[in-house]
Backbone as CSV, one residue per row, in Angstrom:
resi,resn,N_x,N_y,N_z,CA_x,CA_y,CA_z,C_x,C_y,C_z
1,UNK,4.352,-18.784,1.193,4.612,-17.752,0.207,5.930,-17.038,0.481
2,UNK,6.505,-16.877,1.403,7.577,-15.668,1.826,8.510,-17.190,2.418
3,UNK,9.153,-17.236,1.925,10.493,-18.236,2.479,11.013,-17.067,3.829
4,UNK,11.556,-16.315,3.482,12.505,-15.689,4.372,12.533,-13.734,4.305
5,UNK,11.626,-13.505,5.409,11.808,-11.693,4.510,13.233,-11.065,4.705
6,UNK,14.034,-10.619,3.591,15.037,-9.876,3.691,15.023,-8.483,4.977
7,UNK,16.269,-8.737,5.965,16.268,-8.011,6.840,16.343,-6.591,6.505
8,UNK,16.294,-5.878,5.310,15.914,-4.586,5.066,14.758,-4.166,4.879
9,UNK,13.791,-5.600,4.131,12.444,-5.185,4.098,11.809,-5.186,5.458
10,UNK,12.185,-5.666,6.284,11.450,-5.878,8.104,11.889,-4.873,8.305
11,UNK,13.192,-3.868,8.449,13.112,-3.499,9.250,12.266,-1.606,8.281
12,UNK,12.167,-1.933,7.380,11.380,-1.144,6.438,10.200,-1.031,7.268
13,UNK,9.813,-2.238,7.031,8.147,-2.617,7.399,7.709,-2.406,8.672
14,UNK,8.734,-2.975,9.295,7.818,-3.318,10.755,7.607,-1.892,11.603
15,UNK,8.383,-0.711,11.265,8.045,0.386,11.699,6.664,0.945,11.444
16,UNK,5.781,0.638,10.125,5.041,1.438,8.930,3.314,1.328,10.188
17,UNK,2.436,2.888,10.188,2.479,3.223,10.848,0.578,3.389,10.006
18,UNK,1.157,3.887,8.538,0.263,4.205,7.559,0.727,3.718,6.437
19,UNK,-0.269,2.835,5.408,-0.098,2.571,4.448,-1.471,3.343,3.236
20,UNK,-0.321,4.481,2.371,-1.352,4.923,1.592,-1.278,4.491,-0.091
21,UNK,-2.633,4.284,-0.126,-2.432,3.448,-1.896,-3.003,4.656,-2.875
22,UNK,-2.682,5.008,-3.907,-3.219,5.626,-4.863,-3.986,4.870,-5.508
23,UNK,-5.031,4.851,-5.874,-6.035,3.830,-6.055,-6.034,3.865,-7.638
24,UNK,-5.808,5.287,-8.133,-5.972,5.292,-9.700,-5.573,4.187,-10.575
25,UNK,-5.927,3.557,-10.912,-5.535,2.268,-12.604,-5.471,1.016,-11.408
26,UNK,-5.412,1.006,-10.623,-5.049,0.022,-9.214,-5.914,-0.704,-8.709
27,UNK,-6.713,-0.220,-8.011,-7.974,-0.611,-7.136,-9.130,-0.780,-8.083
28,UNK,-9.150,0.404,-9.158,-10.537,-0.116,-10.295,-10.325,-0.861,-11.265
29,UNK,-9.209,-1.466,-10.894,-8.819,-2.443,-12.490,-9.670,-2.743,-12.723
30,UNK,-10.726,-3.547,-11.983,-11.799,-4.523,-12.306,-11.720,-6.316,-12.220
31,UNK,-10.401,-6.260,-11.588,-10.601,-7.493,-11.486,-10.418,-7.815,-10.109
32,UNK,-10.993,-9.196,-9.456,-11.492,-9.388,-8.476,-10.250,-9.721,-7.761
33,UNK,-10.669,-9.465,-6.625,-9.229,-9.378,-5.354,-9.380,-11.167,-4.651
34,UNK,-8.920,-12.316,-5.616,-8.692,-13.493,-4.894,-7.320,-14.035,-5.006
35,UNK,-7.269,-15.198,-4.664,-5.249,-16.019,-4.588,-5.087,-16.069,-3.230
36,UNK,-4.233,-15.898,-2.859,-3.167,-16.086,-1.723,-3.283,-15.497,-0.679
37,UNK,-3.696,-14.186,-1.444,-4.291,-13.021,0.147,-5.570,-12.869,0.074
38,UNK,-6.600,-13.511,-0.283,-7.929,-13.574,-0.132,-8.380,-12.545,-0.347
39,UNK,-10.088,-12.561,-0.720,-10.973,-11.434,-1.194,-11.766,-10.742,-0.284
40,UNK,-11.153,-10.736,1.089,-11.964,-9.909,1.771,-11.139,-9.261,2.455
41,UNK,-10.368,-8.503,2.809,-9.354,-7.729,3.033,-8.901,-8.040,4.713
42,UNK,-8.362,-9.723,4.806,-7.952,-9.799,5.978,-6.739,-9.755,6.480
43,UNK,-5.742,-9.194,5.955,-4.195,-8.898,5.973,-4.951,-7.345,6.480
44,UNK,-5.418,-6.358,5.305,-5.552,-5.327,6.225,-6.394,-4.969,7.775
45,UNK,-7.252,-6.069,7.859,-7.919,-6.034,9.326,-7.066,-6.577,10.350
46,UNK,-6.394,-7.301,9.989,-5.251,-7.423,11.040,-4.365,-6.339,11.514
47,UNK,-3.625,-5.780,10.242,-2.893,-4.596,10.755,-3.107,-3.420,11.320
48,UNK,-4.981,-3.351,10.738,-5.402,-2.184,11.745,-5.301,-2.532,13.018
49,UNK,-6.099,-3.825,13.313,-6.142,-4.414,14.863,-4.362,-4.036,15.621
50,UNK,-3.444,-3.718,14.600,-1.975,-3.288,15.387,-1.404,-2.155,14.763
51,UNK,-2.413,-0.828,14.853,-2.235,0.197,15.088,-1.667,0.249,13.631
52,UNK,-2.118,-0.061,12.365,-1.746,0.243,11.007,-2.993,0.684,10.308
53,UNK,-3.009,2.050,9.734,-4.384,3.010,9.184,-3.930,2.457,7.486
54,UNK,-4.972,2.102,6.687,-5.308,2.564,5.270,-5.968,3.574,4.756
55,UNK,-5.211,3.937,3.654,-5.633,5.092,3.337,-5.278,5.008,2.003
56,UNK,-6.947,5.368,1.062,-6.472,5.367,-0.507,-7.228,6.851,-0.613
57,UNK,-6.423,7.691,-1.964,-6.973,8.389,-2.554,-7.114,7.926,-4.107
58,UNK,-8.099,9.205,-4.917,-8.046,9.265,-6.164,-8.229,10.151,-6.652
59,UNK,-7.891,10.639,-7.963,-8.250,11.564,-8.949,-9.910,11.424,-9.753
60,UNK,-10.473,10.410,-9.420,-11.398,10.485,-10.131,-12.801,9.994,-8.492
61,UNK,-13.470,9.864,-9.056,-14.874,9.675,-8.112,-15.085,8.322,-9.204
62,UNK,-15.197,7.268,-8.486,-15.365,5.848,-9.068,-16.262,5.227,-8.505
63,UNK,-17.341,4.305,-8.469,-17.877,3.411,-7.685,-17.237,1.815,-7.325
64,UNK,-16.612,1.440,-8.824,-15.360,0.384,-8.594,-14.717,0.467,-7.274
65,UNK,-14.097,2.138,-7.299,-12.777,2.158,-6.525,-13.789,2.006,-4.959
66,UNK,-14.583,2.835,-4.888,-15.553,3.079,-3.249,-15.545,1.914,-3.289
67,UNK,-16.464,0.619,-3.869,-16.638,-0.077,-3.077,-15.571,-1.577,-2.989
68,UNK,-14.456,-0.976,-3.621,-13.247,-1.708,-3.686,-12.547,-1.712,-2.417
69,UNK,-12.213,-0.355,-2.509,-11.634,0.303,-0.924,-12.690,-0.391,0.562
70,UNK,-14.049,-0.265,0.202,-14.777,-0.616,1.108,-14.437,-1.866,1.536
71,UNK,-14.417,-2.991,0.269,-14.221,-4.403,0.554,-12.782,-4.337,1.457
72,UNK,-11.922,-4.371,1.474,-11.014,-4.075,1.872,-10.468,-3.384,3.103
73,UNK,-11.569,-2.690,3.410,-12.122,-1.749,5.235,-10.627,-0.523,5.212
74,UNK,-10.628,0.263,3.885,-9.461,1.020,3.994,-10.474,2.595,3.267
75,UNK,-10.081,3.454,4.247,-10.709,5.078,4.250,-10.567,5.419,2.875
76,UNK,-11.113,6.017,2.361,-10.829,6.500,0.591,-11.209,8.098,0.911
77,UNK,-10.076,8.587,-0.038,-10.743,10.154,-0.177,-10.788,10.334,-2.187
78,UNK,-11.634,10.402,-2.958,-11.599,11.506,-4.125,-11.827,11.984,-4.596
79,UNK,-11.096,12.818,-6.050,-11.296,14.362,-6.081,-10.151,14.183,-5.757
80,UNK,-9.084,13.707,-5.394,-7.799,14.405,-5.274,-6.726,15.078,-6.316
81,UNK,-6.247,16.364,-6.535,-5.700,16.538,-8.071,-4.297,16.658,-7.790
82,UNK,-3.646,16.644,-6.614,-2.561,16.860,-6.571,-1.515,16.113,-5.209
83,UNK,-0.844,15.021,-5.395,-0.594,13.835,-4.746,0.622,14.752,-3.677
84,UNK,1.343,15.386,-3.833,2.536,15.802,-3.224,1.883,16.804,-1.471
85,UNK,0.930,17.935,-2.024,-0.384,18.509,-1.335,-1.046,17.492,-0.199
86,UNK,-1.716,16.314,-0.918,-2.339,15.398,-0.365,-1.739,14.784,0.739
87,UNK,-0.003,14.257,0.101,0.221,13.690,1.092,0.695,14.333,2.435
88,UNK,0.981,15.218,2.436,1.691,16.126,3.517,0.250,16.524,4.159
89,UNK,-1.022,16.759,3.937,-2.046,16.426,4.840,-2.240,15.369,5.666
90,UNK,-2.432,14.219,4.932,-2.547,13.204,5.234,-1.752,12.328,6.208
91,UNK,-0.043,12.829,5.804,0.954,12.615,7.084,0.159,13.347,8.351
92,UNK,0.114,14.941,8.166,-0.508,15.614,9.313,-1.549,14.961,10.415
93,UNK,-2.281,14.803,9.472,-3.756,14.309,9.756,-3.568,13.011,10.559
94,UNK,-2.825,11.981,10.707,-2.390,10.936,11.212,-1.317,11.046,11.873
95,UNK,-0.661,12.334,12.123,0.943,12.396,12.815,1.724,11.450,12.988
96,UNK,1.920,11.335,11.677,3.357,10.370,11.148,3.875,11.129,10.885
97,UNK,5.345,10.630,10.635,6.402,10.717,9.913,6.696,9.963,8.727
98,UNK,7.536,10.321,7.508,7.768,9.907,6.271,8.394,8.323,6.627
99,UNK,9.536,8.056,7.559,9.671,7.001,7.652,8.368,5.568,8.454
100,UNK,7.612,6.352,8.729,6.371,5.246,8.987,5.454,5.403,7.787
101,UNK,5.698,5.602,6.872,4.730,5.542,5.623,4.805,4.145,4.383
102,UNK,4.122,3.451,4.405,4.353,2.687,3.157,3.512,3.243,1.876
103,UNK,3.563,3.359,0.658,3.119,4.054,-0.241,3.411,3.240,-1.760
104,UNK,1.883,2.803,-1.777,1.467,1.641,-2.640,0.794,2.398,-4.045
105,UNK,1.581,2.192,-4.853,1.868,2.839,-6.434,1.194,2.333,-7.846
106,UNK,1.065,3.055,-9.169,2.082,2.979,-10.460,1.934,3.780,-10.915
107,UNK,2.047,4.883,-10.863,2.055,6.143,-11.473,3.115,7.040,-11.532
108,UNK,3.405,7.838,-12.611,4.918,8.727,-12.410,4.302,9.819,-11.685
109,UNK,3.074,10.277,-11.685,2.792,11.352,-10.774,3.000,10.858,-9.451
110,UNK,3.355,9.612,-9.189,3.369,9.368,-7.643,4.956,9.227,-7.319
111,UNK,5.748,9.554,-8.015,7.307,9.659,-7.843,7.301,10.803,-6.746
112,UNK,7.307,11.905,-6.393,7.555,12.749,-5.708,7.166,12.036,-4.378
113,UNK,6.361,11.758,-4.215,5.639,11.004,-2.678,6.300,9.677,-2.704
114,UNK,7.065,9.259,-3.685,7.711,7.826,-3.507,9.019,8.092,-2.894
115,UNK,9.848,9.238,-3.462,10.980,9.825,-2.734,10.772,10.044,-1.498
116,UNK,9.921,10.322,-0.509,9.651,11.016,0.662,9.563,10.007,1.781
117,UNK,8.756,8.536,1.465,8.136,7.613,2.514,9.178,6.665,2.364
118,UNK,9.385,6.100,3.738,10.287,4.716,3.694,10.553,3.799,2.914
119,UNK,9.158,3.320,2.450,8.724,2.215,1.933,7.585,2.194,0.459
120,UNK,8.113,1.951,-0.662,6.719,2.056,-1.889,7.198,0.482,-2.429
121,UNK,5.868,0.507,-2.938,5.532,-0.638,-3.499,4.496,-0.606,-4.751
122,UNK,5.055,-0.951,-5.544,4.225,-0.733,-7.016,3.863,-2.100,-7.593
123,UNK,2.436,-2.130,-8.468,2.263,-2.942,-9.232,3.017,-4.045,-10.065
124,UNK,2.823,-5.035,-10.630,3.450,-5.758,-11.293,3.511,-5.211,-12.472
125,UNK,2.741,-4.156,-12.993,2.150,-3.552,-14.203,2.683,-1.902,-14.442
126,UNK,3.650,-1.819,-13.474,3.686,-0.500,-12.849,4.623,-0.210,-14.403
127,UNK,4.637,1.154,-14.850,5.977,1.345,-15.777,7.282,1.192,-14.576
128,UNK,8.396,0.594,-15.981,9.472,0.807,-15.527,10.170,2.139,-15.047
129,UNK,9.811,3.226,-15.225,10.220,4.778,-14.632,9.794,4.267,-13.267
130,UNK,8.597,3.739,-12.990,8.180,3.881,-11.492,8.956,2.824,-10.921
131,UNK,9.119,1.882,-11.387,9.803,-0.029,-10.641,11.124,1.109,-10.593
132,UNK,11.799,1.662,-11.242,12.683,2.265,-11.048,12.930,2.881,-9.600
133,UNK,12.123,3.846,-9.071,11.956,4.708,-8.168,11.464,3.482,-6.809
134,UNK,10.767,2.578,-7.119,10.325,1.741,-6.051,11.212,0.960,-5.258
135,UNK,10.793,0.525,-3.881,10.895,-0.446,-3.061,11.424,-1.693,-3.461
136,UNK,9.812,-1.918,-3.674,9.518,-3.530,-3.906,8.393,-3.504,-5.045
137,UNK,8.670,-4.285,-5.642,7.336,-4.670,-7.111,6.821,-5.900,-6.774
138,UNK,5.801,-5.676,-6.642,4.307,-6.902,-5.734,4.377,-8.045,-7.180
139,UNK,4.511,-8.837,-6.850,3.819,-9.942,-7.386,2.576,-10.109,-7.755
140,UNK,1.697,-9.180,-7.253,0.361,-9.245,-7.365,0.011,-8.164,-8.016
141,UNK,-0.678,-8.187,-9.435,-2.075,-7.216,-9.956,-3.184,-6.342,-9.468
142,UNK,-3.351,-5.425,-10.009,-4.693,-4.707,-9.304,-4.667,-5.038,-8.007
143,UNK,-5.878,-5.076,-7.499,-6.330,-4.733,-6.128,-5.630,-6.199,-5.524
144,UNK,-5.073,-6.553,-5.524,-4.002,-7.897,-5.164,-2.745,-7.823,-4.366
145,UNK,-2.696,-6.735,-4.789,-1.017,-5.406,-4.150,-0.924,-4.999,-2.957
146,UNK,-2.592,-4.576,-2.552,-2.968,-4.074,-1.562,-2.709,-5.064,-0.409
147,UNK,-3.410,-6.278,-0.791,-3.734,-7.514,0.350,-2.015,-8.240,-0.054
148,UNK,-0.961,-8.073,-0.778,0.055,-8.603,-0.820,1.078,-7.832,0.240
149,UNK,0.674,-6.313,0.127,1.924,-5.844,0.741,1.579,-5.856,2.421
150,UNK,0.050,-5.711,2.775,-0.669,-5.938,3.981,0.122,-7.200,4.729
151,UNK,-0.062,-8.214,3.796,0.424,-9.608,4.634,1.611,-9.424,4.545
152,UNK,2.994,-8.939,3.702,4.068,-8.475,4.047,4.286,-7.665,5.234
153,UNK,3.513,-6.435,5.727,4.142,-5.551,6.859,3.785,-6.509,7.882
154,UNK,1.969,-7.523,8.142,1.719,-8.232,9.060,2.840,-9.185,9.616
155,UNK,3.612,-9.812,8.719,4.797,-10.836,9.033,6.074,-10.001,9.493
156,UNK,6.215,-8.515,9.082,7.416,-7.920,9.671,7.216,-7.395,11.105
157,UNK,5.754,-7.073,11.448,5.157,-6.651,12.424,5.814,-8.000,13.477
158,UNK,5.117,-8.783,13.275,5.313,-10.352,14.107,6.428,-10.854,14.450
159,UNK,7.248,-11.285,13.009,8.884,-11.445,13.457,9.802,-10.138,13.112
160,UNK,10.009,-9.713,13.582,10.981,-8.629,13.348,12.350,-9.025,12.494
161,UNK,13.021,-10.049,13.053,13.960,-10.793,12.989,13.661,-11.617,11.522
162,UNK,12.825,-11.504,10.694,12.493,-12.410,9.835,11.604,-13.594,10.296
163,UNK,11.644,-14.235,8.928,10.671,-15.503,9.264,10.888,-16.179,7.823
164,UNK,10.911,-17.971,8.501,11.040,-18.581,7.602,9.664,-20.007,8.127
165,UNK,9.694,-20.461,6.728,8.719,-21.557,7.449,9.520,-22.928,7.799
């Protein structure tokens, strides 16, 4: 899948410490998390196993999203109404810094927190205001993003230097 990661995205990545997803329109799409990065969230069990936390919030209380997040073995908080608030806890709460943050998107309410963290990554579906403000735009749909950008930091983690096959 990854010929060669561009040496800005590694050295983006391989620092990232916490990856937080806004789960809203994202995680409850409803459609099922299979392809390339598989449906059981093993890109993110790896990166925990090397000191990388998930972390989704939401604005709404979903059962989709709970047991989406669940499949996936990544902490969920919601009820969240205000993303800018949230995240500056949430840095706290994990004592990071903005440059160890990756921050997985599509929302214009999530522009303010996209300015702040190293690294965002938005939907394939994301509006253009947000692809604007972003990183990188995932190849992957819904809950697909999650396990796409996972196996991205896992390979920057590993080779630093890049990697080709």
């Amino acid at each position: 899948m990854f010929q060669k990661l561009r040496t800005d995205l590694v050295k983006k990545l391989a620092g990232i410490k916490l990856v937080l997803v806004n789960a809203d329109g994202f995680i409850s799409d409803g459609a099922p998390v299979h392809g390339a990065h598989g449906p059981n969230g093993f890109h993110v069990r790896a990166l925990k196993g090397n000191d990388v936390e998930f972390v989704a919030f939401s604005k709404s209380r979903d059962e989709l999203i709970s047991s989406s997040a669940e499949r996936l073995g990544i902490t969920l908080h919601q009820g969240i109404s205000e993303n800018s608030r949230y995240y500056s806890g949430i840095k706290d709460d994990y004592a990071v810094s903005d440059d160890q943050v990756a921050f997985i998107c599509r929302d214009h309410a999530d522009i303010p927190v996209m300015k702040r963290v190293i690294f965002t990554a938005v939907a394939q579906d994301a509006p253009l205001e947000v692809k604007a403000e972003s990183y990188f735009a995932a190849y992957s749909a819904g809950s697909g993003v999650v396990s796409e950008i996972a196996a991205l930091i896992l390979v920057a983690k590993k080779y630093p230097g890049g990697w080709s096959e």
